[in-house]
N, C-alpha and C positions, 0 to 999 in steps of 0.2 A: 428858587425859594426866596421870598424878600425878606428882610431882615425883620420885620412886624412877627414874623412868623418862628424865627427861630427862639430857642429857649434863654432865657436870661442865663449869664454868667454868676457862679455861684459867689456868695458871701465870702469875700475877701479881709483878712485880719489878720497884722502884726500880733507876737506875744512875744514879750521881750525884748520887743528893737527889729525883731527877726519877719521880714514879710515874707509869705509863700512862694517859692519857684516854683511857675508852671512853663513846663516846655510844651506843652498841651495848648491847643485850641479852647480857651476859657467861653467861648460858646458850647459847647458839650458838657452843657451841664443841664440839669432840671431843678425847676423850681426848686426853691427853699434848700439849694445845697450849700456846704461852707468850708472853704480851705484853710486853717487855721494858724497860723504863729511857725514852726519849726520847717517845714513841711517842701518835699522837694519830688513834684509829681511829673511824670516821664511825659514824653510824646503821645496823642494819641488816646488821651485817656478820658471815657466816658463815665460823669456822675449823674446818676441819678436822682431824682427828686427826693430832699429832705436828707440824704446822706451827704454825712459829715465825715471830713478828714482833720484831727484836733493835734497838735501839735505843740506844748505848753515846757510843762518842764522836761522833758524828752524831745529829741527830733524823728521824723518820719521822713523817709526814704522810699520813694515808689518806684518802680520800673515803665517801659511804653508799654501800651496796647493795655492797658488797668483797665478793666468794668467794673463799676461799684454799683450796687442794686440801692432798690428805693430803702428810705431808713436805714440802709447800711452803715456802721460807722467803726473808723481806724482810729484807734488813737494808742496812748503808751502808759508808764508808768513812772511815776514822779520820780526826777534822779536816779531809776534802777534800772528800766529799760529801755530804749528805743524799739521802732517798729521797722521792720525792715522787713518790701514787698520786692521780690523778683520782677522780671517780663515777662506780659503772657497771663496773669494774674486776671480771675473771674471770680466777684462776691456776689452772692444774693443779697436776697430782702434780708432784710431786717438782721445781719448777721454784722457780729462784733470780731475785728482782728484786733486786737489787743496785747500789746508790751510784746512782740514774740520777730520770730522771723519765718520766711517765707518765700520758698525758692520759686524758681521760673516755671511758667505752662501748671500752675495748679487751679483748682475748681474751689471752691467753698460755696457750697449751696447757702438756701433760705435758711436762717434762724441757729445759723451755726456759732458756736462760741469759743473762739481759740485763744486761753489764758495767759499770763503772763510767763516768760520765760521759755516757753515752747518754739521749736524746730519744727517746720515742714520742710521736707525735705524739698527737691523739684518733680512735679509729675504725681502730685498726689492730688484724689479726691475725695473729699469730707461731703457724707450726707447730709440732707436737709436735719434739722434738728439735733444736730450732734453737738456734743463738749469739748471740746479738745484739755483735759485739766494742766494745771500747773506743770512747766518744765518735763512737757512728752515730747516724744521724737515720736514724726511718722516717717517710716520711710517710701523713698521715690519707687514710683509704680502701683501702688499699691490704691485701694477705695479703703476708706475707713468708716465708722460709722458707731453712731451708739453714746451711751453715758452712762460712765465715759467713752470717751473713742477706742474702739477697738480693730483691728486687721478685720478685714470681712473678705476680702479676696485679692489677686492681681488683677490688674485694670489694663486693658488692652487699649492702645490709642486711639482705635474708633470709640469705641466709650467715653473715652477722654475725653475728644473731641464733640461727639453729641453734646455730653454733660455741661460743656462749655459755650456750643452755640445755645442749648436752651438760654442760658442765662442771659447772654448779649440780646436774645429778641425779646425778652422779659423788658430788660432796662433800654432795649431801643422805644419797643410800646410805649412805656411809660415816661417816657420824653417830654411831649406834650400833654399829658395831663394836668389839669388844674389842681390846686396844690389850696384846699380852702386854708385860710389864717386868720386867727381869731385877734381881735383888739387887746395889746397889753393893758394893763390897769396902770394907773402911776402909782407908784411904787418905788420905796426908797432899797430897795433889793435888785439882784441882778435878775435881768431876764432876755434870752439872748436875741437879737436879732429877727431870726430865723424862727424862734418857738411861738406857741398859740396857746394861747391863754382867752377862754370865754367865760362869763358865768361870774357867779360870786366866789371868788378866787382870792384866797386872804394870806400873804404871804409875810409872816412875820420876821423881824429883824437878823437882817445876814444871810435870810432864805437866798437860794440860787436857783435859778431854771434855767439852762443849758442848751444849746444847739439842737433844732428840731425838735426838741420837746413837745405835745399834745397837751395840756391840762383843760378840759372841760369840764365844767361844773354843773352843765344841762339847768336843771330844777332844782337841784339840792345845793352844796356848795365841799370849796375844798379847803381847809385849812392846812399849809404847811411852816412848821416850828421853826423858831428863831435857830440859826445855823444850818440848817437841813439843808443839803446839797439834792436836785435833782438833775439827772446828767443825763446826757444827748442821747435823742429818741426814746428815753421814755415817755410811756402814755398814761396817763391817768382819767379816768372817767366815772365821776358820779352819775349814777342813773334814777338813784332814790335816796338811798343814806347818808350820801356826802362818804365824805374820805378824810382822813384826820392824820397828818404824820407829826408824830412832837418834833420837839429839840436836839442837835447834834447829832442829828441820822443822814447815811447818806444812801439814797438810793442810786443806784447805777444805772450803766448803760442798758440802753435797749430793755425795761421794764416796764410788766402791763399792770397796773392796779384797777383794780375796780370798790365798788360800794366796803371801804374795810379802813382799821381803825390800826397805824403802827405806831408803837413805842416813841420813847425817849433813847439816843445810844446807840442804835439799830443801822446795823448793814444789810439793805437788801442787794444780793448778787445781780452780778450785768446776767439780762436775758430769763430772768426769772417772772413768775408768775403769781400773783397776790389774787385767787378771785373773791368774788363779792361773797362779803359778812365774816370776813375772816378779821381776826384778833390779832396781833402781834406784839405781845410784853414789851417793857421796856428790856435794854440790854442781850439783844436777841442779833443773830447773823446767819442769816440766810443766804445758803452757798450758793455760787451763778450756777441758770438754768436748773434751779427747783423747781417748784410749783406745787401752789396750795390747794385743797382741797376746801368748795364751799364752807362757810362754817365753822376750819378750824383753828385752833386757838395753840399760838407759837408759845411756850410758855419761858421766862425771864431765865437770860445766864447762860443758854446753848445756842450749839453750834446746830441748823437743820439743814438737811438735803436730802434729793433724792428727787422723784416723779411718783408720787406725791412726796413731799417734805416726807420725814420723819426724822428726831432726834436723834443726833449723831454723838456727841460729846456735851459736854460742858465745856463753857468760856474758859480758857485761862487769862494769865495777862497780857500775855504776847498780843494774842486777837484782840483783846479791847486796847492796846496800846497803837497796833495798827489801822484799828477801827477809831479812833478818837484822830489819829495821823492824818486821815482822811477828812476828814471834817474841817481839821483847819489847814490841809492845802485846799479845799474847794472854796474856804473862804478867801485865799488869798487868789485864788484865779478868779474868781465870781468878783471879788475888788478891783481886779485887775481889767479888767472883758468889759465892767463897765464905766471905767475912766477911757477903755478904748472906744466903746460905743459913740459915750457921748462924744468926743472928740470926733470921729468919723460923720455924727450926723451936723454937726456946725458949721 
C-alpha cells in the first residue's frame, strides 16, 4: 500500500502542558479523529473517523488492541474522574465512555452511553443503545442492555467474540471513507479543529464547538448563545426552521438536534435526542440518552428523561449549581483549545 493511500494521523493536542502518548501506530486513524491533552493510548489501537479521545482536566488511560468506532468519543470529568480503558477493548458508532472505568476484553456497541463513575467489570457486553447510569457496576461475563442497563443474560465467549469482530470490520470499513468538512466562519469563539460548520451559523460570544462536531445550517440557519458549550460529536442540522440555543447552555457529547428552539441555562445530556419542532424552556436538563418527541414542549425548572422525555422532578439547586459549573469549565477549555489552535496553525 503506498503512503497516498493510507489514512491521515489523527488531531494531535497538548491541554495543559501535557501532549498525548501514543504507543500505537498514529497512522490507524481515520479521517477527522483527535487525541487530545491527558491521554495515554496502548499499542495497536485503531480510531475511527471523527472519534475523539479528550483528555482536559482528567487523564485517560487506554490499554493495546483499543477499536474506537466512527464518532465515537472517550473523555472524563473535570477534577472528579478519570477514564480508565482495559486491553482488548471494542467501541461502536457513535458511543460515549465517559468519567468511568473499564476492564479488559469488553464490547460497547453503537450508541452506547456509559456515565460517569461507573465500573465495567472485564468481559462484559453492553447493547447497542443502552445507558449505563451514574456509578453502576456491571459485572464480568455477563451482556447488559437497556435504559438503564440491565443483566439480560451470561455471555458465552463465542458471543463475545462475534460481538467484537463485528465491530473491528465496522471501523476497519470505515477507514477510508471520506470524511466531508464544512468551512469554519471567522469567528471570535472556539471552534475545533476537526468540526464542520456550513451554512449561516452565528455563534455568539464564548460559544464553543468542540471535536468532531456537525453543525449545518442547509437553507435556514443556526444561532448558538453567548457561553453555550457544544461538545464533541454532536450534530446539529437545520432543514427548514433553523435551530436556536440561548445563553449559558451546554449541550453534550454525542447529541442530535434537528429544526428546535433551546433555552437559556439548559443541559442537554451526552447521546440524547432533540427532534424537529420541539421547544425547550429556559432552565430545563435533559438526562443523557432521552429523546424528544416531534413537537414537544420541555417546560422551565425540571429535570426530563426517559424515551420519550417525560418530567421527572423539579430543578433543585444542586443541578443548576452543576449545570451553571459546566458552562464555565467549557468556557475555560473552549479559551484554552483555542490559544492552542492558533498557536499549532502558525
Amino acid at each position: 500500500m503506498s503512503d497516498d493511500n493510507k489514512p491521515p494521523s489523527p488531531f494531535i493536542l497538548s491541554y495543559d502542558g501535557v501532549l498525548p502518548t501514543l504507543k500505537t501506530d498514529s497512522r490507524y486513524a481515520g479521517a477527522g479523529s483527535s487525541v487530545l491533552g491527558k491521554v495515554t493510548l496502548g499499542s495497536r489501537a485503531t480510531l475511527a473517523p471523527l472519534s475523539v479521545i479528550r483528555a482536559d482536566g482528567h487523564f485517560v488511560d487506554i490499554g493495546d488492541d483499543f477499536f474506537l468506532g466512527n464518532r465515537a468519543t472517550v473523555h472524563i470529568a473535570h477534577e472528579e474522574y478519570p477514564t480508565r480503558v482495559g486491553h482488548r477493548v471494542r467501541v461502536g458508532r457513535n458511543a460515549v465512555v465517559h468519567a468511568c472505568v473499564v476492564g479488559d476484553d469488553c464490547v460497547i456497541e453503537d450508541d452506547v452511553i456509559i456515565l460517569d463513575g461507573s465500573e465495567i467489570e472485564s468481559s462484559v457486553a453492553i447493547e447497542a443503545g443502552s445507558t449505563i447510569y451514574p456509578r453502576s457496576r456491571l459485572l464480568s461475563g455477563h451482556l447488559y442492555g437497556g435504559n438503564p442497563a440491565v443483566i439480560i443474560r451470561q455471555l458465552s465467549q463465542a458471543e463475545m467474540s462475534d460481538r467484537a469482530a463485528k465491530i473491528e470490520r465496522e471501523i476497519v470499513a470505515s477507514m477510508f471513507e471520506p470524511v466531508a468538512r464544512g468551512r469554519n466562519p471567522a469567528t471570535p469563539s472556539f471552534i475545533a479543529s476537526t468540526a464542520s460548520v456550513t451554512g449561516h451559523v452565528d455563534l455568539r460570544e464564548d460559544a464553543s464547538v468542540f471535536f468532531s462536531c456537525e453543525l449545518d445550517a442547509g437553507a435556514g440557519s443556526i444561532i448558538i448563545g453567548d457561553n453555550t458549550n457544544i461538545q464533541d460529536n454532536t450534530t446539529i442540522v437545520a432543514r427548514r426552521d433553523g435551530v436556536i440555543v440561548g445563553k449559558d447552555t451546554t449541550i453534550g457529547h454525542n447529541v442530535s438536534i434537528e429544526d428546535s428552539r433551546i433555552g437559556n441555562g439548559c443541559l442537554i445530556g451526552i447521546g440524547s435526542l432533540i427532534s424537529a419542532n420541539v421547544v425547550v424552556e429556559n432552565d430545563v436538563l435533559l438526562a443523557a440518552g432521552a429523546t424528544t418527541f416531534s413537537g414537544q414542549r420541555l417546560e422551565s425548572g425540571w429535570l426530563y428523561a426517559g424515551r420519550p422525555a417525560r418530567p421527572i422532578s423539579k430543578l433543585n439547586d444542586q443541578r443548576r449549581e452543576m449545570m451553571q459549573s459546566i458552562v464555565a469549565i467549557y468556557c475555560t477549555y473552549a479559551r484554552d483549545y483555542r490559544s492552542l489552535q492558533q498557536r499549532e496553525e502558525r
